[in-house]
Short mmCIF file of the C-alpha atoms (twelve columns), coordinates in Angstrom:
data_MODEL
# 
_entry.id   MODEL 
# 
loop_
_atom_site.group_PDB 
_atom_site.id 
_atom_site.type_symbol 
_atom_site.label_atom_id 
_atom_site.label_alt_id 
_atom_site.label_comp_id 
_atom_site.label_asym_id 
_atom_site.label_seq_id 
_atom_site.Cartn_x 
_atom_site.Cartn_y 
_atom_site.Cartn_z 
_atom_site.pdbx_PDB_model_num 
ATOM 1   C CA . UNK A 1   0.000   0.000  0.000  1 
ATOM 2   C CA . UNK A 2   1.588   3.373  -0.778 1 
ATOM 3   C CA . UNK A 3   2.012   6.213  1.848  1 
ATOM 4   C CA . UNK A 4   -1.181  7.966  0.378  1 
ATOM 5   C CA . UNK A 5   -2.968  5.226  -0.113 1 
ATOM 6   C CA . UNK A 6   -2.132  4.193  3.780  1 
ATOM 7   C CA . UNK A 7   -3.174  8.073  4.867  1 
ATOM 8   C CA . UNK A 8   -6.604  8.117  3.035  1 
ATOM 9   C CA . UNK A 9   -7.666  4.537  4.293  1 
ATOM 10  C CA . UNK A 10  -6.807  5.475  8.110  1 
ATOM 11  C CA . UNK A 11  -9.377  6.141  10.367 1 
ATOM 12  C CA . UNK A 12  -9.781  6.600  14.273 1 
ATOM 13  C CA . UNK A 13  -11.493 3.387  15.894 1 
ATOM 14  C CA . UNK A 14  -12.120 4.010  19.455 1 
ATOM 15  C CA . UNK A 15  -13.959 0.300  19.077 1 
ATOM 16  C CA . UNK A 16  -11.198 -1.414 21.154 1 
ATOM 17  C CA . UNK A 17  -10.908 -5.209 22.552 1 
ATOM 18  C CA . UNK A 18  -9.649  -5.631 26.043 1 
ATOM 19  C CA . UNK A 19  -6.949  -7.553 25.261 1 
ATOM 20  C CA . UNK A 20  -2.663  -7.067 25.923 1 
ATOM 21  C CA . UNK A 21  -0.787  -5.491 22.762 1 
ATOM 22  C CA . UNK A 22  2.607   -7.243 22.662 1 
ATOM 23  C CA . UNK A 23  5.159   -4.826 23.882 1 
ATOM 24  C CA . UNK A 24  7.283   -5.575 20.469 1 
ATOM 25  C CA . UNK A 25  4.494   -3.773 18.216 1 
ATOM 26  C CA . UNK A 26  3.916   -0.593 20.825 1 
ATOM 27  C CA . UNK A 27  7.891   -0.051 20.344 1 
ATOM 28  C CA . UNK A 28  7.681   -0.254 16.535 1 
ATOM 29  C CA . UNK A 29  5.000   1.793  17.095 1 
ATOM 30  C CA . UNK A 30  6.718   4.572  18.962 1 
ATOM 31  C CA . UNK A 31  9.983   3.894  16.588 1 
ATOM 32  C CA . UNK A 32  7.800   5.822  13.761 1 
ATOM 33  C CA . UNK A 33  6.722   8.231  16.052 1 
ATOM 34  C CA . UNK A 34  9.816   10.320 16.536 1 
ATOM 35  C CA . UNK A 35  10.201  9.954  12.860 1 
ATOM 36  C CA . UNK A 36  8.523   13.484 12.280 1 
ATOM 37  C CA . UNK A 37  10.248  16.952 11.157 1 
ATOM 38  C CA . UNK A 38  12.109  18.500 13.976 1 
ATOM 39  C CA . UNK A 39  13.973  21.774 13.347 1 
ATOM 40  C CA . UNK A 40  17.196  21.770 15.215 1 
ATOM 41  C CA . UNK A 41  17.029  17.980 16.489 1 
ATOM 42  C CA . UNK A 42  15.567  18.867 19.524 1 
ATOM 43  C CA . UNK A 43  14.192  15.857 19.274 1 
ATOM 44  C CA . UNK A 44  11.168  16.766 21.545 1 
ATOM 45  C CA . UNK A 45  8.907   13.847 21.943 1 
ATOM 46  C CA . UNK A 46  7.798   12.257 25.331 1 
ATOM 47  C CA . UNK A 47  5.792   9.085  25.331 1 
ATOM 48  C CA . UNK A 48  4.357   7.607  28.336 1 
ATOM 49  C CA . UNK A 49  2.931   4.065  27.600 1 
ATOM 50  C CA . UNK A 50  0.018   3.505  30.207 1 
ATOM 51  C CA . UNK A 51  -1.343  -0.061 30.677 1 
ATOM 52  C CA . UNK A 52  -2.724  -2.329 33.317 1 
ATOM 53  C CA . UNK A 53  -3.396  0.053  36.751 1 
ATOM 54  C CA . UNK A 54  -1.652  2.777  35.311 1 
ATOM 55  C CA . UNK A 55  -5.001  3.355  33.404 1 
ATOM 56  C CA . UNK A 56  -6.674  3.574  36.710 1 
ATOM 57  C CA . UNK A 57  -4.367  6.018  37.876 1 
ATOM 58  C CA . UNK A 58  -4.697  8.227  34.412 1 
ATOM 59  C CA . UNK A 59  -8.485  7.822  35.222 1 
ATOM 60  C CA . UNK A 60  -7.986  9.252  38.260 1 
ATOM 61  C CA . UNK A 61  -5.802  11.964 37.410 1 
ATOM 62  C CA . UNK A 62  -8.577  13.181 34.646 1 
ATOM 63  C CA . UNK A 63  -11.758 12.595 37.335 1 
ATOM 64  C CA . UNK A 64  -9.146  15.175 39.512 1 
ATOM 65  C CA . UNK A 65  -8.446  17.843 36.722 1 
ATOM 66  C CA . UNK A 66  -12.439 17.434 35.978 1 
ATOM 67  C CA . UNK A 67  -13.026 18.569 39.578 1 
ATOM 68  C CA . UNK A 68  -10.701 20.799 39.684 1 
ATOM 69  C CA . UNK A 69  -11.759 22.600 36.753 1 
ATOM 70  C CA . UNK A 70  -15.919 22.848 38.250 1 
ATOM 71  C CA . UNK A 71  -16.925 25.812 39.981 1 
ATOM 72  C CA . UNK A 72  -18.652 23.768 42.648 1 
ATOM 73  C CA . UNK A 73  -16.713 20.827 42.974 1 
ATOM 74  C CA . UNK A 74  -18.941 19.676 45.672 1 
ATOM 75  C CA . UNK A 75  -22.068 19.627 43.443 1 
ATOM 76  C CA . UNK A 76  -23.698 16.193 43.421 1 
ATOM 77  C CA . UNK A 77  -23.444 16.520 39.071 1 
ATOM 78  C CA . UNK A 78  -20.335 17.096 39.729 1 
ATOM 79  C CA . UNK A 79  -19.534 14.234 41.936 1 
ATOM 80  C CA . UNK A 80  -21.474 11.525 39.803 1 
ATOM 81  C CA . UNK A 81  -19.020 12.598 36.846 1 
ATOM 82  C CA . UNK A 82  -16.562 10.999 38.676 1 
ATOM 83  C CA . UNK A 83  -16.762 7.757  38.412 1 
ATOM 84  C CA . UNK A 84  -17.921 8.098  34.136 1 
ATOM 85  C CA . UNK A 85  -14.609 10.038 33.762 1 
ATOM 86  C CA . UNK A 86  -12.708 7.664  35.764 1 
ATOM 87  C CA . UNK A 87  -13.679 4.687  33.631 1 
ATOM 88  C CA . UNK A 88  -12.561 6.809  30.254 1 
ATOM 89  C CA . UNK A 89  -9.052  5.590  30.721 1 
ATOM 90  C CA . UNK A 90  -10.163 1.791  30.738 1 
ATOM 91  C CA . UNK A 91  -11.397 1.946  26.842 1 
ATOM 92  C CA . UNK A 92  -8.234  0.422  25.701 1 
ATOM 93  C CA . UNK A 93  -5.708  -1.799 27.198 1 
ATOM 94  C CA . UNK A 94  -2.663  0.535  26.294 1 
ATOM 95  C CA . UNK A 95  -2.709  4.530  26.048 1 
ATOM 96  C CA . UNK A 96  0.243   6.281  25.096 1 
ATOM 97  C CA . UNK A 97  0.596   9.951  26.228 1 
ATOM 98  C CA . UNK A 98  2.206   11.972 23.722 1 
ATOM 99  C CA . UNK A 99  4.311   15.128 25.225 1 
ATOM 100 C CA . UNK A 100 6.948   17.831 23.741 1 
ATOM 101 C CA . UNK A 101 9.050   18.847 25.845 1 
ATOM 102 C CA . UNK A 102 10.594  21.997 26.685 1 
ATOM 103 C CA . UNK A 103 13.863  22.640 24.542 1 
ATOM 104 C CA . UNK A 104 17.582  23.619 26.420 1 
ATOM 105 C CA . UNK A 105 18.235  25.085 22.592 1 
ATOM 106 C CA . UNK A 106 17.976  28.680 22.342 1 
ATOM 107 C CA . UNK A 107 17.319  28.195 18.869 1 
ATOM 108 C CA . UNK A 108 14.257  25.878 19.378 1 
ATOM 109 C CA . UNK A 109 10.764  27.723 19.181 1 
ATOM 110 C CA . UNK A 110 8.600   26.236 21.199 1 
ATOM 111 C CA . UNK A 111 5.510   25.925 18.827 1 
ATOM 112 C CA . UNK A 112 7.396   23.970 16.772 1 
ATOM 113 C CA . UNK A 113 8.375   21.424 19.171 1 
ATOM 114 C CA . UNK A 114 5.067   20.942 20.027 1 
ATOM 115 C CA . UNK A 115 4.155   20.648 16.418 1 
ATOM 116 C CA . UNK A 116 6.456   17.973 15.871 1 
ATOM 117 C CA . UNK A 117 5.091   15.847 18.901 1 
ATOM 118 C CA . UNK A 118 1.691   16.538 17.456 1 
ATOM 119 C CA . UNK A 119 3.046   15.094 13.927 1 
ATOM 120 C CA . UNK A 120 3.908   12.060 16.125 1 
ATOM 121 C CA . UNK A 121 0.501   11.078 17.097 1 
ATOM 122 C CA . UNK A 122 -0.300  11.062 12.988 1 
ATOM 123 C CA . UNK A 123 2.932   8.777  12.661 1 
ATOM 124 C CA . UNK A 124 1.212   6.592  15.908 1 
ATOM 125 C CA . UNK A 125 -2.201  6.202  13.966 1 
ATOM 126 C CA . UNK A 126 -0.587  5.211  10.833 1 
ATOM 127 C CA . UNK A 127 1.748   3.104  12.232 1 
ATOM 128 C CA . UNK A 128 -0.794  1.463  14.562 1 
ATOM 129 C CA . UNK A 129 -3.161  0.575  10.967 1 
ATOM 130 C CA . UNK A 130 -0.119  -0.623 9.318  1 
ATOM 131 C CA . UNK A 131 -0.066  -3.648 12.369 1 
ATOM 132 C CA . UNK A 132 -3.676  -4.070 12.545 1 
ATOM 133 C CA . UNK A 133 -4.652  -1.887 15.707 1 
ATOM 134 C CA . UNK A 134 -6.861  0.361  16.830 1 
ATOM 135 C CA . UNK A 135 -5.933  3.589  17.387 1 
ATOM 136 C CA . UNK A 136 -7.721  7.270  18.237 1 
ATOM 137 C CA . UNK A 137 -6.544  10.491 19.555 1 
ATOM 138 C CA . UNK A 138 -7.867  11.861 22.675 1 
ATOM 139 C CA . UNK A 139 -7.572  15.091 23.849 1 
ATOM 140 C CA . UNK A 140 -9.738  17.204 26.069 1 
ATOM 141 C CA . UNK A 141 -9.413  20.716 27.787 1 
ATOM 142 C CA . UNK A 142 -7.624  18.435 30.908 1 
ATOM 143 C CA . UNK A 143 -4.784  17.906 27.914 1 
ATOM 144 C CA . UNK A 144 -4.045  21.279 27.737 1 
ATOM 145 C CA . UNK A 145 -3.421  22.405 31.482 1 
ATOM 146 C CA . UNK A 146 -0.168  22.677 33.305 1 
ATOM 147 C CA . UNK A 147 -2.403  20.452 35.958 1 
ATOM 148 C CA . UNK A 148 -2.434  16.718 34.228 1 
ATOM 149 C CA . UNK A 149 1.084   17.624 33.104 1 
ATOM 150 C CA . UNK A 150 2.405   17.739 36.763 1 
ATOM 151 C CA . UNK A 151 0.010   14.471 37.739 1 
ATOM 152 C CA . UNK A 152 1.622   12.294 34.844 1 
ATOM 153 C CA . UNK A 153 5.189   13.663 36.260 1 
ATOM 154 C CA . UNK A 154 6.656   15.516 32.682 1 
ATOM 155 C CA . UNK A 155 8.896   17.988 33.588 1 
ATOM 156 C CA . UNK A 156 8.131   21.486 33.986 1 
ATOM 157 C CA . UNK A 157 7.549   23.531 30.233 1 
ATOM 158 C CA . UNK A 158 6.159   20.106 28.936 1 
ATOM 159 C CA . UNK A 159 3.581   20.290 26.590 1 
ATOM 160 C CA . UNK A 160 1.006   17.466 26.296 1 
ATOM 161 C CA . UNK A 161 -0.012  16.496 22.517 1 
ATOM 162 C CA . UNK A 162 -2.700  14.026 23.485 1 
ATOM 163 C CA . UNK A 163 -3.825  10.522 24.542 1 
ATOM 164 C CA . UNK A 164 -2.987  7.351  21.872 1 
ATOM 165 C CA . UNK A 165 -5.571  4.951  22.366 1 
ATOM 166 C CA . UNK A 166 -4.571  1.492  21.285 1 
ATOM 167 C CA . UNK A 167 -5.706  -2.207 21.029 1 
ATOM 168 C CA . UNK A 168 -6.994  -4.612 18.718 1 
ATOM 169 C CA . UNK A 169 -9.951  -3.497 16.774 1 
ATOM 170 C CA . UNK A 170 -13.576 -4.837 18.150 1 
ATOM 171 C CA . UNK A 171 -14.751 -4.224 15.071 1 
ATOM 172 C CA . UNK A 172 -13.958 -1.954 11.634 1 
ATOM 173 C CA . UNK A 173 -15.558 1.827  11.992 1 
ATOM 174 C CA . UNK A 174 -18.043 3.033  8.762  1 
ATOM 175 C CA . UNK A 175 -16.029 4.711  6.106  1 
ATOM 176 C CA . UNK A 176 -16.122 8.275  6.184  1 
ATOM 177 C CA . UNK A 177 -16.193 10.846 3.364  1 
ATOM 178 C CA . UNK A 178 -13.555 12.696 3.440  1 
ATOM 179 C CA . UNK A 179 -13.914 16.342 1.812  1 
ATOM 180 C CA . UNK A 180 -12.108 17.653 -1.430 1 
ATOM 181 C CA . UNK A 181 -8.986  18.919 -0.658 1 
ATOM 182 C CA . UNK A 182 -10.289 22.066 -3.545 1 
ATOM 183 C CA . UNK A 183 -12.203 22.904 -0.665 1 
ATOM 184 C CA . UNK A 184 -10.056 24.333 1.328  1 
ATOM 185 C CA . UNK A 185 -7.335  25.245 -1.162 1 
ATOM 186 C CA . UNK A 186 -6.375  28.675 -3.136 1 
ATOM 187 C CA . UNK A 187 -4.118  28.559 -5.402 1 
ATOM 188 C CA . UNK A 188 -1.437  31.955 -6.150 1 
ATOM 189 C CA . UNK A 189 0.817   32.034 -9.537 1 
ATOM 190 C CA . UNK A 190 1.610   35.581 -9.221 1 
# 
C-alpha cells in the first residue's frame, strides 16, 4: 500500500478489545513516532505508555483535573461525573501519552516542538493501521493544562499532545467521506 494510499484509508477506531498489545508492536509503534520533522534535532517527543493500573491512575488523574476545573466541585453533578470520567481511561488496554518537551536550545521555538510531537501522534495512527490496531486520539481541555502535566510527572515547560488509544480493533468503523482537498485550497501564480 503506498504512503497515500495508507493516509486516506486510516481512520480513528475508538472500538477497542480488552486484550494485551505485545510490547514488540507498541515499540515499533513509537519507533515511527519520533520519525517526524524537527527543526534543530531537539528531538522533543515524550511518550508515556500507560497499561494495566496505570489506566486507573490516568483515570484518576482526569476525574481530579475534571473537579478541579468545576466551579462547585462539591455539586452532586459534579460528583457523579466521577466515576464516568474515571472509567474513560479503561477503553483500551494501552494509552500512550504523547508530550513535547521543553527545549535547552535557544534556537528551538517552542511551537514547533510541540508541532512535531503533534506530527507524532499522525505517525502513531498510521503506524498502529499498518499492524492491525486500533488507534484514536484523545484530547480534552484536561490535555491542555499545566495540571495533568504535573500528575503524569513531565517535567516542567512540557507540553502534552494528546492521549494514543490502542488495542486490537472490536470491530472496523463506517467509512467516512472525506472532503475535497479544492475545498479548502487557493491557489497563487503571481
Amino acid at each position: 500500500m503506498s504512503v497515500i494510499d495508507a493516509i486516506k484509508k486510516r481512520q480513528s477506531n475508538g472500538m477497542i478489545e480488552d486484550r494485551d498489545v505485545p510490547r514488540e508492536l507498541i515499540e515499533q509503534i513509537l519507533d515511527a513516532a519520533v520519525c517526524t520533522p524537527v527543526h534543530y534535532n531537539t528531538n522533543p517527543w515524550r511518550f508515556q505508555v500507560l497499561t494495566g493500573e496505570a489506566r486507573n491512575r490516568l483515570g484518576k488523574y482526569m476525574a481530579q483535573c475534571f473537579v478541579e476545573g468545576q466551579p462547585d466541585p462539591d455539586a452532586p453533578a459534579v460528583q457523579a461525573k466521577i466515576p464516568v470520567i474515571e472509567k474513560k481511561a479503561l477503553r483500551a488496554p494501552v494509552i500512550i501519552v504523547v508530550a513535547a518537551a521543553k527545549s535547552s536550545d535557544p534556537r528551538a521555538i517552542e511551537e514547533e516542538d510541540v508541532a512535531s510531537a503533534t506530527v507524532s501522534c499522525q505517525n502513531i495512527l498510521l503506524a498502529a493501521e499498518e499492524l492491525g490496531l486500533a488507534c484514536i486520539w484523545r484530547t480534552g481541555s484536561f490535555t491542555y493544562g499545566d495540571r495533568m502535566r504535573q500528575l503524569l510527572g513531565f517535567a516542567d515547560g512540557a507540553r502534552l499532545a494528546g492521549f494514543m488509544y490502542l488495542g486490537y480493533p472490536a470491530r472496523q468503523p463506517a467509512p467516512v467521506e472525506r472532503p475535497a482537498s479544492y475545498e479548502f485550497t487557493e491557489w497563487f501564480d503571481d
